[in-house]
N, C-alpha and C positions, 0 to 999 in steps of 0.2 A: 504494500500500500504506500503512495504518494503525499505527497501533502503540495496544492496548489492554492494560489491565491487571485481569485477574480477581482477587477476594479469595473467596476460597472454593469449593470445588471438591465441594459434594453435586452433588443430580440436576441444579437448574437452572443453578449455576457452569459445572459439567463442561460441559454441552448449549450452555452459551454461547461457550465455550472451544473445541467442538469447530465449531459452523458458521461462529467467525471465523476459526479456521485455516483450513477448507472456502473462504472467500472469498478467501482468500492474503493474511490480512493478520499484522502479528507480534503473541504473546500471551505474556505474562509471565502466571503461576497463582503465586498465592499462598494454604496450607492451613498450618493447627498440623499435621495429621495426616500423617504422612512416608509412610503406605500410598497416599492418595489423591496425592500428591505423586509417589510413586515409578508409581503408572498413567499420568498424564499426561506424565512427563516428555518420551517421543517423540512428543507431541502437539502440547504448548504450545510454543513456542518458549524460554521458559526460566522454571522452575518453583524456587517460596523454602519451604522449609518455616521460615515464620517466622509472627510473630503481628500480626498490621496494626493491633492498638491502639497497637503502641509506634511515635510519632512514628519515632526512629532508622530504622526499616525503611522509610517511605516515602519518608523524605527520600532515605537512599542510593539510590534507584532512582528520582531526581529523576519524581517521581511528577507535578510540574506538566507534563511534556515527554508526556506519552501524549497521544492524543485524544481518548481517553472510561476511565474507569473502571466496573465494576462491582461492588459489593460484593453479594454475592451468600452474604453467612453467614445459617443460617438460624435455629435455635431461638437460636439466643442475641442476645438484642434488645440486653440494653445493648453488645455486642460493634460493634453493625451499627450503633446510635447513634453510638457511639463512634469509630467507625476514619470513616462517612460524615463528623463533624464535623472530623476530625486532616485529611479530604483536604481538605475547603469551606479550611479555614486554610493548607494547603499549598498552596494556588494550583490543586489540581488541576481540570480541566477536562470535561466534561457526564459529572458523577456520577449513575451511576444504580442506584439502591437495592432490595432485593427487600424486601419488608415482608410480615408475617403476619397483624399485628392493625391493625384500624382507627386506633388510638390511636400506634403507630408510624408511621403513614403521615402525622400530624397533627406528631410531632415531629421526623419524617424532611424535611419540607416546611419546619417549619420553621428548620430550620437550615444550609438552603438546596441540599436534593439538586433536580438537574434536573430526574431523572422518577424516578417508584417503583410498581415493578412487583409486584402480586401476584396471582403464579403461580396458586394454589389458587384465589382468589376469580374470577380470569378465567377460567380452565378451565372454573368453574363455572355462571357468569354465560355462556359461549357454549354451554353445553350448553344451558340451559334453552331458548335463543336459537331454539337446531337444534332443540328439541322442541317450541316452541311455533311457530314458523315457520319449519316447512322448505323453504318455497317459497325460504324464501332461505338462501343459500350459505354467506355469510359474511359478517363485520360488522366493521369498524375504526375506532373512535372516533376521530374526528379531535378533538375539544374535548369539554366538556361537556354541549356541547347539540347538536356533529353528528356522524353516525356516515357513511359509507361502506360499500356494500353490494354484491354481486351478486344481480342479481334476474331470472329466465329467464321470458320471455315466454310466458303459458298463454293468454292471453284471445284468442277469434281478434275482437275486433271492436278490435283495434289494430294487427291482419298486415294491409299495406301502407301504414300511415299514416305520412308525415313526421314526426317531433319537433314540428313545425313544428303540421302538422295535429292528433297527440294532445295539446297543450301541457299539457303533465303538471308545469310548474313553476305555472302558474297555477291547475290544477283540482285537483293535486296535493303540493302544494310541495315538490316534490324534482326536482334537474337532472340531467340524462343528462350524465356525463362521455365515457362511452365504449361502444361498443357491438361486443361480438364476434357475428358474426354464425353461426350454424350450420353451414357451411364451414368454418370454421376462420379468416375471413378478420374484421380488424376496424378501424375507423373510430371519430374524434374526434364525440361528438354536436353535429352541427349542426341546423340549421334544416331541408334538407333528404334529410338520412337517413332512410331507410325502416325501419321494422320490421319484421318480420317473424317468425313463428311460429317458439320455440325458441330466440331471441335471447336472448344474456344482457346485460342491461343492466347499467352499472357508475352508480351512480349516489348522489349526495350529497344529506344533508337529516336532520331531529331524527329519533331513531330510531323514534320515535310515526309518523310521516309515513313512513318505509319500511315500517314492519310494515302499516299502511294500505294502501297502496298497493300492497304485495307480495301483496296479499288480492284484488288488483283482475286486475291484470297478469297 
């Protein structure tokens, strides 16, 4: 078990707040707002109606001792600047920032949040994903230049080929992680794994080279 600490409690705090509890881990919520504070109380493990710009509030709640932080305030940018910067000085540990505008995400980075998340603009950027390539499932950025996919096999002139025989990293530059098979049953992609028709393949490579290749498959 973990111990995290949320800073703000709208849709995406609250959502964060609820599937860490969901995993059994503990959650300290902290909101100005005593309504939102007073919902979550039988949720979080223990909820501050207090204001996380003021140093005093994180220090008392030795804020460096959690494992991860979320500040998760939303319209109010200098707030989210502000409290992200008071945790980076507090020693606290993989800060991660929800951000609205481009230009927050450039001063959010730089003053040294872990990772910064924006909700609106991801929602947005995987819908277009799902409507312009529905062949594929879903998409997880691992960096900058690689994403992570599920991709279900349509083409029948790749049902019963090996990995080995489609060599799809060399004609296609993307590598088969892992392959759930249409049974329900699934395997590590090796050299000699079959395909076969309806397979969902999991599989790594620049997101250019899945969309490609998910056009093929």
């Amino acid at each position: 078990m973990k111990s995290f600490c949320v800073i703000g409690l709208g849709r995406f705090g609250a959502s964060v707040v609820k599937n860490l509890v969901i995993n059994g881990h503990e959650v300290v919520a902290i909101d100005t707002d005593a309504k939102k504070i007073d919902d979550y109380k039988d949720i979080a493990t223990h909820v501050m109606i207090a204001d996380a710009t003021d140093e005093r509030v994180l220090k008392n709640i030795e804020i460096d001792k959690f494992d991860g932080v979320v500040v998760a305030i939303g319209r109010n940018v200098q707030a989210s600047i502000l409290t992200t910067m008071i945790l980076i000085e507090a020693g606290a540990k993989n800060v991660i920032a929800k951000a609205t505008t481009d230009v927050q995400v450039k001063v959010l980075t730089k003053i040294g949040a872990n990772k910064i998340i924006q909700p609106e603009k991801d929602a947005g950027n995987r819908v277009a994903d799902n409507l312009a390539h529905p062949d594929i499932s879903e998409y997880l950025d691992l960096s900058d230049d690689y994403s992570f996919a599920k991709v279900v096999v349509k083409n029948i002139k790749f049902n019963g080929l090996t990995l080995y025989q489609a060599n799809l990293t060399q004609t296609y530059q993307v590598n088969v992680a892992f392959i759930k098979k249409k049974i329900g049953l699934g395997s590590i992609g090796k050299h000699d794994t079959v395909i076969d028709l309806d397979d969902v393949l999991y599989v790594v490579g620049t997101k250019r080279d899945i969309e490609n290749f998910s056009e093929i498959i």
